[in-house]
Structures are given as structure tokens and as C-alpha cells.
C-alpha positions as CSV (number, residue, x, y, z in Angstrom):
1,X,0.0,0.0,0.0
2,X,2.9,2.4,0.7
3,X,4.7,1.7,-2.5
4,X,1.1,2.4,-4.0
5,X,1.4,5.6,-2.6
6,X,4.5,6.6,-3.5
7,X,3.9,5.0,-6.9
8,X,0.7,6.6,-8.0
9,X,2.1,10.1,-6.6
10,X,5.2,9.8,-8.7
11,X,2.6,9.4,-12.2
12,X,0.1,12.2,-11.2
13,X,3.4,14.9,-10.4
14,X,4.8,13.6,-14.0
15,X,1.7,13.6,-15.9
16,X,0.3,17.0,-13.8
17,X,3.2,18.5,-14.2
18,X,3.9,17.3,-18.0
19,X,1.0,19.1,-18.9
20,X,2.1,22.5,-17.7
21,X,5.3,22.3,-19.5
22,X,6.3,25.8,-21.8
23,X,6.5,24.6,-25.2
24,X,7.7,27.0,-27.6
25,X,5.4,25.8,-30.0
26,X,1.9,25.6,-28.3
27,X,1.6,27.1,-24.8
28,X,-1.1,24.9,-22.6
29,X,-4.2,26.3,-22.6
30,X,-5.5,26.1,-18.4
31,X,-8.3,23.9,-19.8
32,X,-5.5,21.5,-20.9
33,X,-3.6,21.5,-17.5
34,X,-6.9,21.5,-15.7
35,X,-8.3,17.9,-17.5
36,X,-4.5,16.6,-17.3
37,X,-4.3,16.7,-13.5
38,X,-8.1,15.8,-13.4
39,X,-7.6,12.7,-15.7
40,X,-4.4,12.0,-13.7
41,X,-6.2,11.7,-10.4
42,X,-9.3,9.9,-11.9
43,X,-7.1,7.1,-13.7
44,X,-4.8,6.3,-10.4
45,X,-7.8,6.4,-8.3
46,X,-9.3,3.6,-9.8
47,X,-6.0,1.4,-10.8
48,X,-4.4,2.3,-7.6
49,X,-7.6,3.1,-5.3
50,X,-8.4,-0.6,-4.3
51,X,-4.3,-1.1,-3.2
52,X,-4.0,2.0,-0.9
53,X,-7.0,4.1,-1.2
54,X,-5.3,6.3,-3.8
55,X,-4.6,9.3,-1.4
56,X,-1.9,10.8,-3.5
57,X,-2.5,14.5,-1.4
58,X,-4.0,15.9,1.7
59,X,-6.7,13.4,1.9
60,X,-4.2,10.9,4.2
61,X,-4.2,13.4,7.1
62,X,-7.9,14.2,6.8
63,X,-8.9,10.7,7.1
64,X,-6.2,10.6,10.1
65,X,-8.6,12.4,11.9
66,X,-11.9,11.3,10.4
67,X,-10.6,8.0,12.4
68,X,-10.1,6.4,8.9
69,X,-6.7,5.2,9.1
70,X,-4.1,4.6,12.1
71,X,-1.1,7.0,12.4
72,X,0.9,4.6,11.5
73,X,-0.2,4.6,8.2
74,X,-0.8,7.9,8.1
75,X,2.7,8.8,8.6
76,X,4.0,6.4,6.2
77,X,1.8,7.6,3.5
78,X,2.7,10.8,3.9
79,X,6.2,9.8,3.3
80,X,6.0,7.8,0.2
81,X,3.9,10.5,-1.4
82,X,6.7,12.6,-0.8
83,X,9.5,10.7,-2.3
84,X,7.1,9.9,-4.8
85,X,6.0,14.1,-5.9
86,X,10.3,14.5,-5.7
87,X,10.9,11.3,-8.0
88,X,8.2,12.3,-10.6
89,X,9.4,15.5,-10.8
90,X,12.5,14.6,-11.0
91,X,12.0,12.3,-14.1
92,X,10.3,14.9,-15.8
93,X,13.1,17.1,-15.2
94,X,15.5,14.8,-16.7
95,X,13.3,14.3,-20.0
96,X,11.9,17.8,-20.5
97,X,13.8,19.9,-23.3
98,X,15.2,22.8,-21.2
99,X,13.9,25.3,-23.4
100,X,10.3,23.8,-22.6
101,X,10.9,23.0,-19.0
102,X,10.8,26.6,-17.7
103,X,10.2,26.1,-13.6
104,X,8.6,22.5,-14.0
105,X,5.3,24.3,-12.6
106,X,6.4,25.3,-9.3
107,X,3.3,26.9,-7.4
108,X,3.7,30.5,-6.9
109,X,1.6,33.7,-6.6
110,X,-0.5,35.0,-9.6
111,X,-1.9,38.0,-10.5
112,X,-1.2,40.1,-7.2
113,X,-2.9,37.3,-5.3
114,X,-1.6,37.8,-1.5
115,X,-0.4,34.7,0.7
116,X,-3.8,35.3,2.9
117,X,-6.1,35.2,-0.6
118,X,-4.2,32.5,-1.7
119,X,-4.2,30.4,1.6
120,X,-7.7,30.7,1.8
121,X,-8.1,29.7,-2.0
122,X,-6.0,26.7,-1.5
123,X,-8.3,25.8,1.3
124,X,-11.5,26.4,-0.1
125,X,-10.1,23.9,-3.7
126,X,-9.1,21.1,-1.3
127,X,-12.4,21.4,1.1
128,X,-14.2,20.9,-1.8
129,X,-12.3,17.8,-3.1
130,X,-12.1,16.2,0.2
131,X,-16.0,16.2,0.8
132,X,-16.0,14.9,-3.0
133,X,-13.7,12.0,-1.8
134,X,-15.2,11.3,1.5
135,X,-19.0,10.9,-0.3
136,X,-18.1,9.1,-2.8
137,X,-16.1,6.6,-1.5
138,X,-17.8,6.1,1.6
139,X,-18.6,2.3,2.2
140,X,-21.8,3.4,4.3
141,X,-24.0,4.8,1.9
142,X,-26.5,2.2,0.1
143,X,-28.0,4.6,-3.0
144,X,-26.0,4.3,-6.2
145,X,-23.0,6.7,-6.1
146,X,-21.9,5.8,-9.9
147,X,-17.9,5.9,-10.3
148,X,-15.9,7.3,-7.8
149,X,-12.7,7.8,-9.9
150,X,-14.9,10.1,-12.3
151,X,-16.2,11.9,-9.5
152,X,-12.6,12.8,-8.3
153,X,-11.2,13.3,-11.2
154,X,-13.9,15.9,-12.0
155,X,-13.4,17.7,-8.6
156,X,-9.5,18.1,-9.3
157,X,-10.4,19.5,-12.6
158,X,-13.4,21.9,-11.0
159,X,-10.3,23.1,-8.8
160,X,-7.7,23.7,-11.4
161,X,-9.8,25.5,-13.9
162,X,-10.3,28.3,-10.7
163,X,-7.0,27.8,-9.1
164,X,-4.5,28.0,-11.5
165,X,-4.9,31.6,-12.0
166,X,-4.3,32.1,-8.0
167,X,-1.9,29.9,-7.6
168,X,-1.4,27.4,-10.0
169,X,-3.8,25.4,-8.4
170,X,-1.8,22.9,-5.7
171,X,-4.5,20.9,-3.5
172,X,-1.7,18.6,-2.6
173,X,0.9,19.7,-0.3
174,X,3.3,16.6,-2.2
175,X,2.5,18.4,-5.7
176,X,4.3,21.5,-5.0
177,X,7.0,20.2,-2.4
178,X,8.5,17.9,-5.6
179,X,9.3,20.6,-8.1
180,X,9.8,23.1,-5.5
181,X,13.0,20.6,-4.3
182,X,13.9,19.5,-8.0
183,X,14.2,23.0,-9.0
184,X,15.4,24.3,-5.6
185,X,13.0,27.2,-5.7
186,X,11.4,27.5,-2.2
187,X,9.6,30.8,-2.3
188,X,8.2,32.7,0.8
189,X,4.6,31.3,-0.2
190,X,5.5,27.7,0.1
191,X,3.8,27.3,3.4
192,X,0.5,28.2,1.7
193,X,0.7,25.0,-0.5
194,X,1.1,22.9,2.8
195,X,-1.8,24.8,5.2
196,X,-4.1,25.8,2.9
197,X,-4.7,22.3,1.7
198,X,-4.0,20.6,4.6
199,X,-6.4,22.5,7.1
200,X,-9.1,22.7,4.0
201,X,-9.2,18.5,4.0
202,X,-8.9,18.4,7.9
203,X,-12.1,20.5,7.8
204,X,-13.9,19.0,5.2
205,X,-13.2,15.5,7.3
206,X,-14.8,17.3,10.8
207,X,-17.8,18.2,8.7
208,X,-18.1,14.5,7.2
209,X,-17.0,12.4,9.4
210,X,-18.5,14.3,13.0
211,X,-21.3,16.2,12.0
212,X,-23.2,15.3,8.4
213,X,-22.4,11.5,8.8
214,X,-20.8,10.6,12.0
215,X,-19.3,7.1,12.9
216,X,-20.8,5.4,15.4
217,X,-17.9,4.7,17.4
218,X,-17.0,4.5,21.2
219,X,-13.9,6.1,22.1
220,X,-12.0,2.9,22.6
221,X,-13.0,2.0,18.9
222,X,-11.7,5.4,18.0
223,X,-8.2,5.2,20.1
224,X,-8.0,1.4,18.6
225,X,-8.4,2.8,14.3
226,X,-5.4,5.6,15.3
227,X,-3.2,2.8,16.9
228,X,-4.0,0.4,13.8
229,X,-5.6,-2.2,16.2
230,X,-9.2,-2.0,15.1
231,X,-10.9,-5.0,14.3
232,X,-14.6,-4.6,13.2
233,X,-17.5,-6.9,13.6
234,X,-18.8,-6.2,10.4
235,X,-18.4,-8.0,7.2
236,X,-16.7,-6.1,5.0
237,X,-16.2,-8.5,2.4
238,X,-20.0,-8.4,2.0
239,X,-20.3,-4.6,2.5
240,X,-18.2,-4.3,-0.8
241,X,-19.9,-6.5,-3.0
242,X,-23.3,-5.0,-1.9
243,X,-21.4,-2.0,-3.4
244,X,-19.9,-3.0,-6.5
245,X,-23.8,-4.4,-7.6
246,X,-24.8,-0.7,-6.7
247,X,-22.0,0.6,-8.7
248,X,-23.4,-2.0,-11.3
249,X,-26.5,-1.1,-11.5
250,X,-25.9,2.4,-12.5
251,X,-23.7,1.8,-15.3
252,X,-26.9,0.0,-17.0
């Protein structure tokens, strides 16, 4: 699951990035970069998704404390999808003509945006893609949800095609740390591409998880998913084919 992670972080920074890339022949259009991250996220979410959960961003520490996942795996997540935003960009750095590979899409600043507009941008992008994930994903619901990869790879492009001209549209503090270290260009900004994401999902997952559709689980239950000792009495094998025929039926 780790080397899922890292894996399926290291494609979506390549192909993300790839898109964004100045050539001198045809610029990309935002539309372009917009579907390419979008696409990116929807295709690794469902070749990748059933291994790991196909986090690729902020969505590991949001589930952290939606009591989805035990801070063990949390923190190894978080890891891998590190190494993994550094590896792909480095690739692409290695293979990109340098006349076309410009700043390999670091996140920066547009337009006059301040760090306060943009930090609030960043979070407002990845709240909205976090309460995409959590509904659409979420083992607990019995009506027909149709495919959750198209339904995330839709948000990421709803994000890009109004983020980009903020900040180049990061929702995933991995996605700007791995060209910011390939390229060596840390700016006074960068912290807005870790909190703004990062407190945007946590929020999203308080909303979700504690108020709209809370878990109901005792605190030892709770303690027991963070520590990675959680063992519960339902069938989950069952639970996920009663989904996949749900998923089924709305592909008919």
C-alpha cells in the first residue's frame, strides 16, 4: 500500500506536471492543464484506489482524523507521497527539453494574489475535493453513487480550472513540495501550499465524518483505528460486494 502511494504520486506529479510544461510551440491552454491533473487523479484512483486508497494528497491526514486510518499509516503515507512528488518531478526534469521545461510548474503567486487570498483559495479547492472523496467513497451509503474515480477526477479539474490563476492550483501539499526541491525554488509562499490544503481537507473530514455523517464509534474504537488495532465486527467483504452491484446497476 505504501509503494502504491509513492507509486501513484510519482505518475500524477509527472503527468500533472507534463501538462504544464512551456512549449515554444503551443503554450497549454489552463483547460489543458486543468483535464490533465483531473484525468491523472481519476485514472490512479481507480488502478491504484483498491491497493491504498489512492490518497496521492492531503486526503491521508484528513482521514487521520476522520478516524479512517491509524497514524501509523498515516505517517508512512505521507512519506511515500513525498518521495514519490520528488521522484516524478525529478523524471520529468531529466526528460523535459530545457527550453520547454521553464520552472517544472512550481506553485507560486498569480496576478497580485496575497499569501492570505491565496491560503484561503488553497483551502477552499481542497475542502471541496475532500468532501467529494469522502461521499463518494464512503462504504456506508446504500444509493448508487456511480464511479468514484470520475467523481474525483472531476473535482481536481473543477479546482484547477479556478486555481490556477491564484496559484497554480496545488490541493496537494506533495505536488508543490517535488518541483519546488527538484528546481530548488522554495519561495516565501510555500507554506501556503502545505496549510491551505491541509487544514481545508482536515475540515472537510470534521464536517463529514463528525457532524453530516458521523461514525458510530465508542472512544475505545476510536483510540483502537489511530493505533492500527481496530478489528470490526462487520463484514466487509459483504459490504463491498453490496457495493460494487450498486455501482453496477448504475452503469446500465
Amino acid at each position: 500500500a505504501v509503494f502504491a502511494e509513492f507509486l501513484a504520486t510519482l505518475i500524477f506529479v509527472f503527468f500533472g506536471l507534463g501538462s504544464a510544461l512551456k512549449w515554444p510551440s503551443a503554450l497549454p491552454t489552463i483547460l489543458q492543464i486543468a483535464l490533465a491533473f483531473g484525468l491523472a487523479i481519476g485514472t490512479l484512483a481507480q488502478a491504484l484506489g483498491p491497493v491504498s486508497g489512492g490518497h496521492i494528497n492531503a486526503i491521508t491526514l484528513a482521514l487521520l482524523v476522520g478516524n479512517q486510518i491509524s497514524l501509523l499509516r498515516a505517517f508512512f503515507y505521507v512519506a511515500a507521497q513525498l518521495v514519490g512528488a520528488i521522484a516524478g518531478a525529478g523524471i520529468l526534469y531529466g526528460v523535459a527539453p530545457l527550453n520547454a521545461r521553464g520552472n517544472l510548474a512550481v506553485n507560486a503567486l498569480n496576478n497580485n494574489t496575497t499569501q492570505g487570498q491565496a491560503m484561503v483559495v488553497e483551502l477552499i479547492l481542497t475542502f471541496q475535493l475532500a468532501l467529494c472523496i469522502f461521499a463518494s467513497t464512503d462504504s456506508r451509503r446504500t444509493s448508487p453513487v456511480g464511479s468514484p474515480a470520475l467523481s474525483i477526477g472531476l473535482s481536481v479539474t473543477l479546482g484547477h480550472l479556478v486555481g490556477i490563476y491564484f496559484t497554480g492550483c496545488s490541493m496537494n501539499p506533495a505536488r508543490s513540495f517535488g518541483p519546488a526541491v527538484v528546481m530548488n525554488r522554495f519561495s516565501p509562499a510555500h507554506w501556503v501550499f502545505w496549510v491551505g490544503p491541509i487544514v481545508g481537507a482536515v475540515l472537510a473530514a470534521i464536517l463529514y465524518f463528525y457532524l453530516l455523517f458521523p461514525n458510530s464509534l465508542s472512544l475505545s474504537e476510536r483510540v483502537a483505528i489511530i493505533k492500527g488495532t481496530y478489528e470490526p465486527d462487520e463484514d466487509w467483504e459483504e459490504q463491498r460486494e453490496e457495493r460494487k452491484k450498486t455501482m453496477e446497476l448504475t452503469t446500465r
